[in-house]
N, C-alpha and C positions, 0 to 999 in steps of 0.2 A: 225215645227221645230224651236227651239229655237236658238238661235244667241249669241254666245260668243266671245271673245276675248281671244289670248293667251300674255302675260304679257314679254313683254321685260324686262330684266335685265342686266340693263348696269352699269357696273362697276366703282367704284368711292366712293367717301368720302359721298357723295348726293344720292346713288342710291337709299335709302328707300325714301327719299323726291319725287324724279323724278318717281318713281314707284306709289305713295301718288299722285301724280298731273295725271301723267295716266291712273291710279284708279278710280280717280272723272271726267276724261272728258270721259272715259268710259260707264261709268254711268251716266252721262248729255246728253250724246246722246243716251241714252235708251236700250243700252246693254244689257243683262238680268243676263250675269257671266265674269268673269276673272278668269282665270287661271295663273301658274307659275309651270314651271318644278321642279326638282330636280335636278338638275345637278350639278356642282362644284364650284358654287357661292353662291351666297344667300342662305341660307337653305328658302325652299319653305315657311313650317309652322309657321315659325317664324316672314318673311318678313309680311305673308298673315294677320298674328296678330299685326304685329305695321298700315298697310296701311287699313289694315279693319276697326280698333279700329280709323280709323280718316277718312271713306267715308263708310258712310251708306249706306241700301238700294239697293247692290246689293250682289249677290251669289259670293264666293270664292270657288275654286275647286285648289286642286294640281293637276299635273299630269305630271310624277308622284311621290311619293315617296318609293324608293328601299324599299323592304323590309328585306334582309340580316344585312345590316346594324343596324337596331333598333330591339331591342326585341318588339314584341308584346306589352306587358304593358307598355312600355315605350310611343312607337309612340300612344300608348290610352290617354294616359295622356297629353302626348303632345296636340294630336286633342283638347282633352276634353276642356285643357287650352286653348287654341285658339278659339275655342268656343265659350265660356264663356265670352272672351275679345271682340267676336265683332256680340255677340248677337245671339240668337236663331233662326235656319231656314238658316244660311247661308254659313256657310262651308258643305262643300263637300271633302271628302278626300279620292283621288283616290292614290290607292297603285299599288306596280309591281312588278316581279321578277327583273327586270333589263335585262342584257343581260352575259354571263360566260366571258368573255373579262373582264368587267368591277368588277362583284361581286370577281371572281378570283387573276385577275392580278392585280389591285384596291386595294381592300378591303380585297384580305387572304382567301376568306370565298370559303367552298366550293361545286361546282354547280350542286352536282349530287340532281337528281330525284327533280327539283325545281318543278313541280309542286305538286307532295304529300308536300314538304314545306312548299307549300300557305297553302296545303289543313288545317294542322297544326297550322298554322299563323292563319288563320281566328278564328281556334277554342277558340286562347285567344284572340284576340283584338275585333271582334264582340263582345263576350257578355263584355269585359270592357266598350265598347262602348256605350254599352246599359245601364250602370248601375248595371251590375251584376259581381259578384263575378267570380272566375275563379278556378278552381283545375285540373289541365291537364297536363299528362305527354306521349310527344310525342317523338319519332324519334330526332326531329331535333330543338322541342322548345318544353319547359316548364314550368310552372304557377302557383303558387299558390299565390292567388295576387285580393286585392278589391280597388277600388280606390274610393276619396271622395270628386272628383271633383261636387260642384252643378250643373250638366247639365241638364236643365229642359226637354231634349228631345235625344235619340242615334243620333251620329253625322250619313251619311247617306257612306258608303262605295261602291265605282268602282273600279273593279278591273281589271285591266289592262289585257287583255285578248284575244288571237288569234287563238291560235288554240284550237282544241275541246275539251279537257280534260277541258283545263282552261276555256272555256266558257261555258260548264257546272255547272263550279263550280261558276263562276259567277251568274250565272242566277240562282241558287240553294239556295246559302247564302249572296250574297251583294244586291246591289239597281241595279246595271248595270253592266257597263263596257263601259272604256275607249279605246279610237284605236287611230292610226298612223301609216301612209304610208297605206292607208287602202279604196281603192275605192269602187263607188257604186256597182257594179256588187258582188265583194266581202263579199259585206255589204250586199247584197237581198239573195245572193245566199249561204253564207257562216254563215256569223255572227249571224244575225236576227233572221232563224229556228231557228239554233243552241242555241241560250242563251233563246229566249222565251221559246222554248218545256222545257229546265232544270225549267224554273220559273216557267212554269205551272204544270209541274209536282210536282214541292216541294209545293206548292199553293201557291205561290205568284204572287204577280201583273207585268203588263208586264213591264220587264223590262228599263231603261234608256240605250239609246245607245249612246254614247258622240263622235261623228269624227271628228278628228281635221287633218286639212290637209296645207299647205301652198295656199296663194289665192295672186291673185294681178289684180286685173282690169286697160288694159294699149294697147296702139297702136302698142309699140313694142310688141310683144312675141315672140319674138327671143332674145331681150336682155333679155325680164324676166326672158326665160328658162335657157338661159344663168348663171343666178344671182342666181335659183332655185339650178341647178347644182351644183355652188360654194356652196352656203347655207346649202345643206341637201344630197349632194352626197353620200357621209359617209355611211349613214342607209343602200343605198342598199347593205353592205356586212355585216351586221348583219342578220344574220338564220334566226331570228322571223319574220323582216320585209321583208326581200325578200322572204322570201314562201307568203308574202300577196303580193307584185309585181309581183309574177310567176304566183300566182291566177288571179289576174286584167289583166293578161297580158300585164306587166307595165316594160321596158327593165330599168329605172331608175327611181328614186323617183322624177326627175323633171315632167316625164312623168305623175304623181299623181297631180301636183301643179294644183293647179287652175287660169288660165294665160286665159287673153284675153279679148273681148269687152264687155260692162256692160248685152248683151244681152245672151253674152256666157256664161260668168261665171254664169248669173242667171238661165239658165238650167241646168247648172253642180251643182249647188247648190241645183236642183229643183228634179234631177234624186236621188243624196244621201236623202234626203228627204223620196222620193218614195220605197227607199229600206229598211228605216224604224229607219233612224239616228232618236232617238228626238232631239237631239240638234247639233249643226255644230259649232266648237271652228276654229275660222278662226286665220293663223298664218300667216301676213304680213309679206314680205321679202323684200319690194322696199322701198323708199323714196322720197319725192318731190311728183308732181302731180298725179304719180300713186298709190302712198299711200292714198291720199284725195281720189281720185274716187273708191279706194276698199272701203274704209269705209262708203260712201256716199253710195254706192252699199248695203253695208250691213245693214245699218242705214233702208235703206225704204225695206227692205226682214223682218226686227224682227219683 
């Protein structure tokens, strides 16, 4: 299982520099990817192509970026360009529905039947991706549309995906799938069948399974859970993520963090692992010396 980092973005006149400098020690300590959400700072794509375009040498993945918001050939173009800017083989661009709070009450847009959405969404940005043309008229998005970006290779598509519709569709037409709030038992028992049998069946190779979860290695765990709580409390009353906490049988999302001594966390690390994550994106939430020793943890597991 591969070992990534999830990308702070901190607010300020400097935060592409300080992102840029996080980027590279990232990557000096042998990281393998970095990540950066979507949310309502930084546009992800955009950060991903000024800090990439100045620190070689490792993968960049969004995760993730809505997809209401941009039309298909748009967010293709976009990928393409960013690409392009920071070399071949290295972005990854993990998409999502979002959550109807946010696409609705946000954005305007509206959230019925969001997975035949994707299913639609994919049918133009995949083959832009690819380098091919496009003519499709669906439901809820449509395309006629070639783009002339020089991408010497399709950028590689995760799609953010939980339950079974979606993770069939994942494992059908993208490279993987992305997760959160999303433990192991869920991930052996739920996720893994589920998106491999779609990939094998469309004949494709097994697919990437990306878990990112919150981690902290630390004496206290009880202030961590504590800190976990403040942090990421929120998600458990989003629908998508607590039917994965109902599944794990997980009462809140601190209850998912990964909290405790360098021997524990490296079995909790070692069980997701087992249940078929390829890769584990670790999302720090402390600071000071339990920061050091998550990373130091993570550093000799890549």
């Amino acid at each position: 299982m591969h070992i990534g980092i999830m990308l702070t973005d901190r607010p300020g006149p400097d935060a592409l520099d300080r992102l840029a400098d996080d980027l590279a020690e990232i990557r000096d300590e042998g990281f393998t990817s970095a990540w950066l959400s979507q949310i309502f700072a930084l546009d992800a794509l955009t950060a991903l192509t000024v800090i990439g375009a100045r620190v070689p040498d490792i993968e960049l993945g969004t995760a993730v970026v809505p997809s209401y918001p941009r039309h298909p050939a748009v967010l293709a173009q976009q990928a393409r360009t960013a690409a392009l800017a920071i070399g071949p083989g290295r972005l990854t661009l993990g998409v999502g529905l979002s959550h109807q709070r946010v696409i609705e009450d946000v954005y305007g847009y509206d959230f019925a039947r969001p997975a035949a959405h994707m299913a639609e969404y994919l049918e133009v940005l995949l083959p832009l991706l690819a380098g091919e043309s496009v003519s499709f008229q669906g439901k809820t998005v449509s395309a006629q549309i070639a783009l002339t970006v020089p991408n010497p290779e399709p950028v590689p598509v995760l799609l953010a995906a939980l339950g079974p519709r979606m993770l069939r569709l994942a494992g059908q037409r993208t490279t993987g799938t992305t997760l959160w709030m999303t433990g192991p038992r869920t991930i052996a028992e739920h996720i893994t069948p589920t998106i491999t049998a779609a990939a094998a069946e469309a004949g494709k190779p097994a697919p990437r399974i990306v878990c990112a979860l919150p981690i902290c290695v630390t004496d206290d765990p009880d202030d961590a859970r504590d800190q976990a709580t403040q942090a990421f409390g929120f998600y458990g009353a989003l629908p998508s993520y607590r039917a994965m906490l109902d599944r794990e049988g997980a009462a809140t999302p601190a209850d998912l963090a990964i909290i405790g001594t360098e021997d524990e966390v490296a079995t909790r690390l070692r069980a997701i692992a087992d249940a078929g994550a390829t890769d584990f994106v670790a999302v720090p939430f402390t600071r000071g010396d339990s920061a050091k020793h998550t990373r130091s943890l993570l550093m000799s597991l890549d």
